[in-house]
C-alpha positions as CSV (number, residue, x, y, z in Angstrom):
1,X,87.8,-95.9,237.9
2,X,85.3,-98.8,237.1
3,X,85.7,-100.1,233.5
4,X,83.4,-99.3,231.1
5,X,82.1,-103.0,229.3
6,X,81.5,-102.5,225.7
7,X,79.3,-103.9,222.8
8,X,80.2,-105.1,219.4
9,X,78.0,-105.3,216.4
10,X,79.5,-107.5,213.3
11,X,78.1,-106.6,210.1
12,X,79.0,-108.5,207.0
13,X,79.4,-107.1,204.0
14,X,81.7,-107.3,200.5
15,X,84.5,-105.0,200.2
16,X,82.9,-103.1,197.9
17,X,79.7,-102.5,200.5
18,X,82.0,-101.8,203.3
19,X,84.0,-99.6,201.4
20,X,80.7,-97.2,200.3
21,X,79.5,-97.6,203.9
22,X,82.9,-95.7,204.8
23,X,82.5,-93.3,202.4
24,X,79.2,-92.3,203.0
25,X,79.7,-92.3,206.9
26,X,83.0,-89.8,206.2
27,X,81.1,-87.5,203.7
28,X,78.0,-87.1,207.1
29,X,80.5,-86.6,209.4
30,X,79.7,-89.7,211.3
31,X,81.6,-92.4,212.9
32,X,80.8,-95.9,211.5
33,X,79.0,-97.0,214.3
34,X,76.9,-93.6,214.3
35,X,76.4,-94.2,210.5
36,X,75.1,-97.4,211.3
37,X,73.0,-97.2,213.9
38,X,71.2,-94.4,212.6
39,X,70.8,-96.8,209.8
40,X,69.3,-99.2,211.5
41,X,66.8,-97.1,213.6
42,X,65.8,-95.1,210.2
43,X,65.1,-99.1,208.9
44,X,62.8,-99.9,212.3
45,X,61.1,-96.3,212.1
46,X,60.0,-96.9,208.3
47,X,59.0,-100.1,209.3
48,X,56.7,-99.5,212.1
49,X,55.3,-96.7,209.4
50,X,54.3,-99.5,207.1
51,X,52.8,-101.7,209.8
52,X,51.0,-98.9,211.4
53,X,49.9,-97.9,207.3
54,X,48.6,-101.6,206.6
55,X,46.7,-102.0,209.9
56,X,45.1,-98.8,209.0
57,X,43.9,-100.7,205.5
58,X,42.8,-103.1,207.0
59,X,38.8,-103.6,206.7
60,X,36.8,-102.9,210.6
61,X,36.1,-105.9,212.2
62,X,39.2,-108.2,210.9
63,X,40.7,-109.7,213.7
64,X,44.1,-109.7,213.5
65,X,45.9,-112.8,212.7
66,X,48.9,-114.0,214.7
């Protein structure tokens, strides 16, 4: 059976922050990496909302700056 290769993901944080993260993972009923990858993909979805929102205000004609 071929071995599976697997990722890591460090995330520092005080005590006290990695303490609440376990918490509030244990009281969804998710594993800490579920907890914080759904984290992290809610973070990138509400900010491509924002992007797509101020491109949206933007006045006709502006070219976009890069």
């Amino acid at each position: 059976m071929p071995r599976i290769k697997k990722a890591a993901i460090f995330v520092r944080c005080t005590e006290q922050e990695a303490e609440k993260i376990r918490q509030t993972a244990h009281a969804e009923r998710r594993s800490l990496s579920g907890f914080v990858l759904n984290a992290v993909f809610s973070h990138i979805a509400m900010r491509e909302r924002l992007l797509a929102e101020q491109e949206q205000l933007k006045p006709k004609g502006t070219a976009r700056e890069s």
